[in-house]
N, C-alpha and C positions, 0 to 999 in steps of 0.2 A: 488463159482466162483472167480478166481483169479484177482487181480488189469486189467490185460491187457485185459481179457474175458468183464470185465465190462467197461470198456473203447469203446472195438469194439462193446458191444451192444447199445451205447448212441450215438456211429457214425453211425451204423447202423439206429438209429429211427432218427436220424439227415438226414441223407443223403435220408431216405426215406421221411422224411418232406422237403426238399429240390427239390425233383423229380415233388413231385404233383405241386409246381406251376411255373417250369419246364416246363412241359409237358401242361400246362393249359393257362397260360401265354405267351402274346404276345413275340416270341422269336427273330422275325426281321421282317423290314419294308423295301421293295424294292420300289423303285421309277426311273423310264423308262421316260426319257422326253426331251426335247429340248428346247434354246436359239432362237425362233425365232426375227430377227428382225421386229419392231413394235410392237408385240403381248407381246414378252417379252417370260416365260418360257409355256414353253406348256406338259402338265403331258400327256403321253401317254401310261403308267399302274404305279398304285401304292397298294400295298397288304402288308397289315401287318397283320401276322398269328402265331399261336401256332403251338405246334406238332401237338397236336389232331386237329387242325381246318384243317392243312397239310392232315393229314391221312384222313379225310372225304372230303375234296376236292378232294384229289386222286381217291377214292370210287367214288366221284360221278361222276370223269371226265373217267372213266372208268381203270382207272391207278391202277387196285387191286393187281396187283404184289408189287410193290412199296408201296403198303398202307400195305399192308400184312408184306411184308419186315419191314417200320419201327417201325408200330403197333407190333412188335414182338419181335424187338431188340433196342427199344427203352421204349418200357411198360411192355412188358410182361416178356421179359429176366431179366430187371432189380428186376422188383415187387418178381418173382420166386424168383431170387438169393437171395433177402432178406428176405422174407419166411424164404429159408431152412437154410440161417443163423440164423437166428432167433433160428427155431426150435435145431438147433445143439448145442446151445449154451445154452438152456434155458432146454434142454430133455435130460440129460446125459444118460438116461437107455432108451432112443428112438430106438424102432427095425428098424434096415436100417441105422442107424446114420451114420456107414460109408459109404455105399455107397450113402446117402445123402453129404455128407460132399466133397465126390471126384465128382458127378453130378454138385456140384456149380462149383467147378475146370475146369469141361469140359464145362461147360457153359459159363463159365466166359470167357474163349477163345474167343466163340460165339456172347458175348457183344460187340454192336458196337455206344454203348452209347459215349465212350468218344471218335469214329473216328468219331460220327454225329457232335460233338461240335467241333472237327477239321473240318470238312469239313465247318459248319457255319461260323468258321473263317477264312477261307480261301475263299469263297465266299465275305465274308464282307471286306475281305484286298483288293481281286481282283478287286472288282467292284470301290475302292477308289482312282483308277486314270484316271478312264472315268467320264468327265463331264456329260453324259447325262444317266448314270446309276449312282443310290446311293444308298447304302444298311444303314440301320442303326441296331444295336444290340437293343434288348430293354430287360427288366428286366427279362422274361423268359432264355433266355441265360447264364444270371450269377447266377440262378438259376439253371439250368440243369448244367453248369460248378461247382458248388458247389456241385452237387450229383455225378459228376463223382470225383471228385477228395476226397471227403469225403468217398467214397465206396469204391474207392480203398485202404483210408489209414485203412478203418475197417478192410478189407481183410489182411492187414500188418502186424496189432496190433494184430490181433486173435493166441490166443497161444490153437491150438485144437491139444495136438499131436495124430496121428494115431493110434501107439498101445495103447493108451488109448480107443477107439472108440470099443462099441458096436457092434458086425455084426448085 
């Protein structure tokens, strides 16, 4: 395995230790409330959630589209894509390796991991100039920003050329 090959497998196991507490981990905390006078602030919703706590709320509020959609492109897209790198990089005489190796490509398309942590922060910018909405980021977030941007640079560093690959 060459310097760059061993490089993108250590971001690789990186970026997938990175996802799990991502996805597991409280990623943001909304808080809905109001300045009444006399009373003072009055909290009228506050929910602080993971992905996975997101996707099983979804499920249970009957939202299976949406739970489907992130459970997909946010777990499963990723978990796969790191699989078959995995396997590409580690199985030189792997049957299918090439068309393993272009599936991550078309997949990787598909990923919508790092537009979720754009939307989270866009969400959290928005809500930061109404007093009676407050969003906070918490430690899941720069977790799952760390597996997007660590995945990506594996995907960069990987030197697999094509005519080298296996049919």
């Amino acid at each position: 395995m060459n310097k760059r090959n061993a490089v993108a497998l250590v971001l690789i196991i990186v970026s997938l230790a990175c996802l799990y507490p991502g996805l597991t981990k409280p990623i943001i905390q909304i808080n809905i409330g109001a300045q009444l006078p006399l009373i003072g602030e009055f909290k009228l919703f506050e929910r602080t959630q993971s992905v996975v706590e997101s996707i099983q709320s979804l499920f249970e509020t009957n939202n299976d589209l949406v739970a489907w959609l992130i459970l997909i492109f946010s777990i499963i897209v990723p978990i796969t894509k790191a699989v078959i790198l995995l396997a590409v990089l580690g199985f030189k005489k792997l049957p299918g390796r090439k068309a393993l190796y272009r599936f991550v490509g078309l997949i990787g398309k598909w990923s919508m991991a790092d537009v979720f942590v754009v939307g989270i922060l866009l969400a959290f910018l928005a809500t930061g100039e109404n007093e009676s909405i407050r969003a906070e980021l918490y430690e899941g977030f720069n977790y799952f920003l760390a597996y997007c941007i660590i995945s990506i640079l594996a995907i960069q560093v990987m030197d697999v050329k094509t005519d080298d690959l296996v049919q």
